[in-house]
N, C-alpha and C positions, 0 to 999 in steps of 0.2 A: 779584453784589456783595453786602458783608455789609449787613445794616440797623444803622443807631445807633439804640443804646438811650441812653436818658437824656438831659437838657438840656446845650447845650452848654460851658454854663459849668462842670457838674461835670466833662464833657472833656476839661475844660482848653486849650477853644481858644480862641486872643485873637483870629483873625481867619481866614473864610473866603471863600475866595476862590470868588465865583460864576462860575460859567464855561460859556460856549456855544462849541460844535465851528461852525465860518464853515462858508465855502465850500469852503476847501480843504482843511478839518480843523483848523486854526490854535486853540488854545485863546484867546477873546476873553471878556474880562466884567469884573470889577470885586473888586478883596476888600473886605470892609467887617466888620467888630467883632461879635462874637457878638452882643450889647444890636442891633444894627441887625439882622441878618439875620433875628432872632426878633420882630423890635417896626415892621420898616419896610416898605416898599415898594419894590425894587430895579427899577430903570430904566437903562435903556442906548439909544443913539440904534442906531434900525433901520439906517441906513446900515452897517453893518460888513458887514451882510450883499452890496455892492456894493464892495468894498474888494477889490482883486487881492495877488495875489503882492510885488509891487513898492509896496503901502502906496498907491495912487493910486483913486481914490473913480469910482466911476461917476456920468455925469454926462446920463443919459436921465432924467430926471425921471419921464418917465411909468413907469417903472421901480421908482427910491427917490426918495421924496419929499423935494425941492427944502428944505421945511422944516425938513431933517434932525431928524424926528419922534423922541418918545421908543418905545419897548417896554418892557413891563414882565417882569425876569425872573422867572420862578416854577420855584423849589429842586422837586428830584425827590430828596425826601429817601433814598430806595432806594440814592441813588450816593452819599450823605454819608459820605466818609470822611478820615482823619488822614493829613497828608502826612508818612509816615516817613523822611524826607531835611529837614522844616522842624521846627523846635521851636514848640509852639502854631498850627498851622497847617493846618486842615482847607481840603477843597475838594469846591463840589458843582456838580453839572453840572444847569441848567437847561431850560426849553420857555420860549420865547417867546410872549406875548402883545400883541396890542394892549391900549389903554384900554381899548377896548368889552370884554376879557376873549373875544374873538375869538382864534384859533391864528394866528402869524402864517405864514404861507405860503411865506416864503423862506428860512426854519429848517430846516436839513439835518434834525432833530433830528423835526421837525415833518412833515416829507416822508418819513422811512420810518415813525412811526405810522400817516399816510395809508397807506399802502398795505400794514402790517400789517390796519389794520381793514379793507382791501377783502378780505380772509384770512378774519377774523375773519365778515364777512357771510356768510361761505359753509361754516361750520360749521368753519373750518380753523386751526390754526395753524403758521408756520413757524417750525425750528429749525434752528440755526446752527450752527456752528463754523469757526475762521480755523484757518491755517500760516503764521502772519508770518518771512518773511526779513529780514534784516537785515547791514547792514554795520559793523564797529568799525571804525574808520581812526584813523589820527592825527591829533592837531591841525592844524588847516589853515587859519591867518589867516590867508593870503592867497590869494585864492577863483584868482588867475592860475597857481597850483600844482593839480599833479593831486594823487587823494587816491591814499595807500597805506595799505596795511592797517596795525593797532593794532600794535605789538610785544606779545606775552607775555609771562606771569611769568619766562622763560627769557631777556627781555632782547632775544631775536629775532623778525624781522621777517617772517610767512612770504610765499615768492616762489614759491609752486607751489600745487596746490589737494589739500586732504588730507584730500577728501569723509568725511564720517564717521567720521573718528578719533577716538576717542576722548581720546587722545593731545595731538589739534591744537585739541581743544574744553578740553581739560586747560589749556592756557595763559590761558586766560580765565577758569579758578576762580575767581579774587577778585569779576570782573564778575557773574559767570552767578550765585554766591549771593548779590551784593546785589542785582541781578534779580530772584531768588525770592523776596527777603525782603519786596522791596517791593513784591509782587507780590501774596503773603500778604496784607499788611499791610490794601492796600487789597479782599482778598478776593475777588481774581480767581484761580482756578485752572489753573495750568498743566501738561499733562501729560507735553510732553516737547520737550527738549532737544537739537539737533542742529547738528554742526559739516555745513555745509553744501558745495557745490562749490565757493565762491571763497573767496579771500584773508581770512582775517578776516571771512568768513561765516556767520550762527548764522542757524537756523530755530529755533523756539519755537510747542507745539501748545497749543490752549487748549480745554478740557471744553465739548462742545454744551449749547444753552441757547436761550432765547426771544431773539429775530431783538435788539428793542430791548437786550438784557442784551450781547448779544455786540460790539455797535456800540459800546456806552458803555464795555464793557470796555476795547477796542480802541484808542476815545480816550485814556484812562487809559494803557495799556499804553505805549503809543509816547513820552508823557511820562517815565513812572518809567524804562525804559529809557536814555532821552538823560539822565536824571540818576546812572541806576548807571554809564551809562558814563564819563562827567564824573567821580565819583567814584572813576574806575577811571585817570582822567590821559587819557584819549580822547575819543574822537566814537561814538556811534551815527548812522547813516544809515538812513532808509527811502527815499531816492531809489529809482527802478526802474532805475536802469542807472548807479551813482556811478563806476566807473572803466574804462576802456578795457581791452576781451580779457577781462574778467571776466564772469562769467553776470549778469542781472540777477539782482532781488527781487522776487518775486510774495511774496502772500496770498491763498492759495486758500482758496476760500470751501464748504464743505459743507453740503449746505441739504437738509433735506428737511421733509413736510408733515405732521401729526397731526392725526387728529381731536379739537375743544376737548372735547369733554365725553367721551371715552377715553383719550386719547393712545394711541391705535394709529395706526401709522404708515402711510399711505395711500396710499403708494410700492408696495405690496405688495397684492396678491390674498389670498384666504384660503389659495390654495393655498402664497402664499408665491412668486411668480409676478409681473413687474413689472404694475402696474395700469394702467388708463385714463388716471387722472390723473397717472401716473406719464409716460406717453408724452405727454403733452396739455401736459404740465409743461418737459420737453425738448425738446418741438419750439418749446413757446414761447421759449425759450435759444437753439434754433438760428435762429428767424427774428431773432428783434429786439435779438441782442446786439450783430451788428454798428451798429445803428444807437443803441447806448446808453455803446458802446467810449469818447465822453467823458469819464461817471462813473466808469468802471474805470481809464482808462489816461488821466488828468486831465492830463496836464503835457506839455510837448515832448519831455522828457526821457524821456519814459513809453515812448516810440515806437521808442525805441533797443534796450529789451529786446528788441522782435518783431523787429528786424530782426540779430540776434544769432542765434536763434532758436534757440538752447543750453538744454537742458531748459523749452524756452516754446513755448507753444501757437500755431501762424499759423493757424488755420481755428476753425471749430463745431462740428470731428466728434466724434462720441462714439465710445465704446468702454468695455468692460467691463475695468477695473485695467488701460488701456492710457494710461500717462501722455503720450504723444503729442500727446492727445485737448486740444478744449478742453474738453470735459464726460469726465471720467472716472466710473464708476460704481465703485466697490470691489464687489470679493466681499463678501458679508457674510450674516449670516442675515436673516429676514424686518423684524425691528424698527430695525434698523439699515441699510436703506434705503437712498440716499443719494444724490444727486450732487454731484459734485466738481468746481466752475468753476475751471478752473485761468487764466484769461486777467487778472484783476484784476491790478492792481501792486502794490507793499507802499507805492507812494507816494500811494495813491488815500483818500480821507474814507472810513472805515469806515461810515457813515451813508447814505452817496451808494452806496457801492459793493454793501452789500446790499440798498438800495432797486431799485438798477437791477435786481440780480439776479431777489431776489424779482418785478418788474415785472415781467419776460419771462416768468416761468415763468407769471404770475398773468394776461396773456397770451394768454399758449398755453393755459388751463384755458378763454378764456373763449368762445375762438376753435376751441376743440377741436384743437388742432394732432394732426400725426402725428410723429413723428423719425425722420430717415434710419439704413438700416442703420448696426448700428456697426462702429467698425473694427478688423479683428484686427490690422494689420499698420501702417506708421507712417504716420500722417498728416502727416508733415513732409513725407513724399514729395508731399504733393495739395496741390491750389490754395492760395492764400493769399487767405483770402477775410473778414478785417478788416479796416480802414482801417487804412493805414500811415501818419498824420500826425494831427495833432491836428488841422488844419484841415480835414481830411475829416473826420474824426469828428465836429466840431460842424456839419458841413453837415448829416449824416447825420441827425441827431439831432434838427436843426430841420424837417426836410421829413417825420419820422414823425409824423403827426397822434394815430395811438394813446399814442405814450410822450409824446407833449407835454400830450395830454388827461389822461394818469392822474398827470403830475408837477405841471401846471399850467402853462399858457403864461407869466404872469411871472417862476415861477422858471425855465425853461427859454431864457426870453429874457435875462434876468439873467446867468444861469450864460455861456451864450454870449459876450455884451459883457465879460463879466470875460475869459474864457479868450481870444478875439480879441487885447483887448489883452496878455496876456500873449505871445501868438504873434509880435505887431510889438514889442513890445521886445527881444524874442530876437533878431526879424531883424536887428535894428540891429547888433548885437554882430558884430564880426568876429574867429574862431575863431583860436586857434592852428596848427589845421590849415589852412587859405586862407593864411598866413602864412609854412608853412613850406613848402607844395608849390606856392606861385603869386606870392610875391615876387616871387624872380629869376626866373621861368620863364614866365609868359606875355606 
């Protein structure tokens, strides 16, 4: 993201909106007047961070404090930029503190610095890169309607999948450059552009970078996105699975490791040859991703992708450019390193989601892991060995004492109470499907 030069006032901004990523990625915080953001002390009650999907507050005191305590936000002036969709109107994205000038703990925001500096203690750092999928649809005010995809500048509606056309991505011209413009603007890099396998489905590649840059990106991106599409007369969705027969939406995630005071890439041998930490790295992915599959695949909704399992990963197998895989490795030369989690959703917290990752891998370096042969041939054919439900996943999640120790047991006990109750609010709902096959019939 670019840096701002100069005071805000020569900017020309009248009001910036401070903003913290929750738990589910949700942008929450406060806008307040250039004169206050440069002169005051911005505060926000800790409780948001106990707040679900459905606006309903956690209510474990031992948890978030009964007092509904304040937090103090503190600007990360690095993300300070112009919202090129508002006139006068900057936004920056904050870290949480307590009073005491304490990190506050249940800060998504906060939880992958933790565990970039357990990186950092060990001479390393991680570098990132996403493949955000994404769906345009139509307007859809009333949530009892399914969605369909965006019509194009052609007026038409597409009812078939037109992977990579050029052609089919052609219809969203108007969308896709005020995308890049606002994309620019805020000084995030994009490299490439893709009409993807469903309906009114675009992927969009973003330039590697340090683990926090790419998170924050991430946040930013999925905002100016739902507003190019708004301004396109649509919807953008990152749901992982928004309409039936269609493929989900993952963001895969590319991750590999540098030495801080080289940056040579530590994936690789001298010969050029996968390394130790390279193996140490993946096997930590293949032991403890099923039991971290909450932060990646966060929502109920999320779960439907895997069981689709239409270009989406159901196991931990690796393989070499074998997209099958959940870890894929690209061909590549020595600097360029890499592996490729393909199992996150595109509906998951950028922050949550490469913390999990970086966690397994950081893991398996500490634990010394091995990684299973990879595989030449499909892994769709072999077990399915992720949790298929969000309520397996958060079981999973709370009985690992390793990923509960390096995330911290109150966010990890927090994060659960939130997502539980989302799960029994779903239950309640009675689908349209039970409606139309169980009516008259049982």
């Amino acid at each position: 993201m670019s840096d701002t030069t100069g005071s805000l006032e020569i900017g020309g901004h009248k009001f910036i909106e401070c903003i913290v990523p929750d738990v589910n990625g949700t942008a929450k915080g406060k806008a307040v007047s250039s004169k206050e953001f440069d002169q005051s002390e911005i505060r926000l009650a800790e409780a948001i961070f106990g707040q679900d999907l459905l606006g309903n507050w956690c209510d474990d005191h031992d948890l978030v404090d009964v007092a509904d305590v304040d937090m103090v936000l503190v600007p990360d002036m690095t993300t300070l930029v112009t919202q090129p969709w508002a006139d006068g109107t900057a936004q920056c994205i904050c870290d949480c503190q307590l009073i005491n000038g304490e990190n506050l703990d249940l800060a998504p925001r906060s939880i992958l610095k933790h565990i970039i500096g357990k990186f950092e203690d060990l001479g390393l750092r991680p570098v990132v890169a996403q493949e955000a999928e994404f769906y345009l649809v139509q307007n859809n005010p009333d949530p009892l309607y399914p969605l369909r995809a965006a019509p194009g500048v052609s007026g038409r509606i597409p009812n078939s999948p037109r992977s990579f056309q050029i052609e089919a991505m052609a219809e969203y011209a108007p969308f896709i450059e005020t995308m890049h413009q606002y994309a620019s603007a805020q000084g995030i890099e994009l490299t490439g552009t893709i009409q993807e396998m469903g309906e009114g489905q675009i992927e969009v590649n973003f330039m590697h970078a340090d683990a926090l840059r790419k998170a924050d990106e991430m946040f930013y991106f999925k905002r100016l996105a739902r507003q190019a599409a708004q301004d396109s007369g649509f919807h953008a969705t990152f749901m992982a699975k928004p309409m039936t027969h269609s493929p989900g939406s993952a963001m895969h995630l590319h991750q590999s490791l540098v030495d801080a005071e080289t940056g040579t890439n530590v994936f690789a041998d001298a010969d050029g040859e996968f390394s130790d930490r390279f193996g140490a790295y993946l096997g930590g992915l293949q032991k403890y991703t099923p039991h971290i599959m909450a932060l990646l695949a966060p929502h109920v909704n999320s779960y439907r992708r895997f069981e689709s399992a239409e270009s989406c990963p159901t196991n931990v197998e690796w393989g070499i450019d074998n997209r099958t895989t959940g870890f894929r490795v690209p061909r590549s030369d020595a600097p360029a390193t890499r592996i490729e989690n393909r199992i996150p959703g595109s509906d998951n917290n950028s922050y949550l989601a490469i913390a999990a990752s970086l966690g397994c891998g950081y893991l398996g370096l500490m634990e010394n892991l091995k990684p299973g042969q990879p595989i030449k041939e499909s892994a769709w054919d072999l077990d399915y060995t992720i949790p298929r439900t969000l309520r397996e996943s958060l079981e999973m999640l709370s009985s690992c004492e390793p990923l509960v120790d390096l995330f911290g047991e109150r966010f990890i006990k927090l994060y659960v109470d939130i997502k539980r109750r989302e799960i029994d609010a779903f239950s309640e709902v009675v689908t349209a499907w039970e409606r139309e096959h169980l009516l008259l019939t049982v």
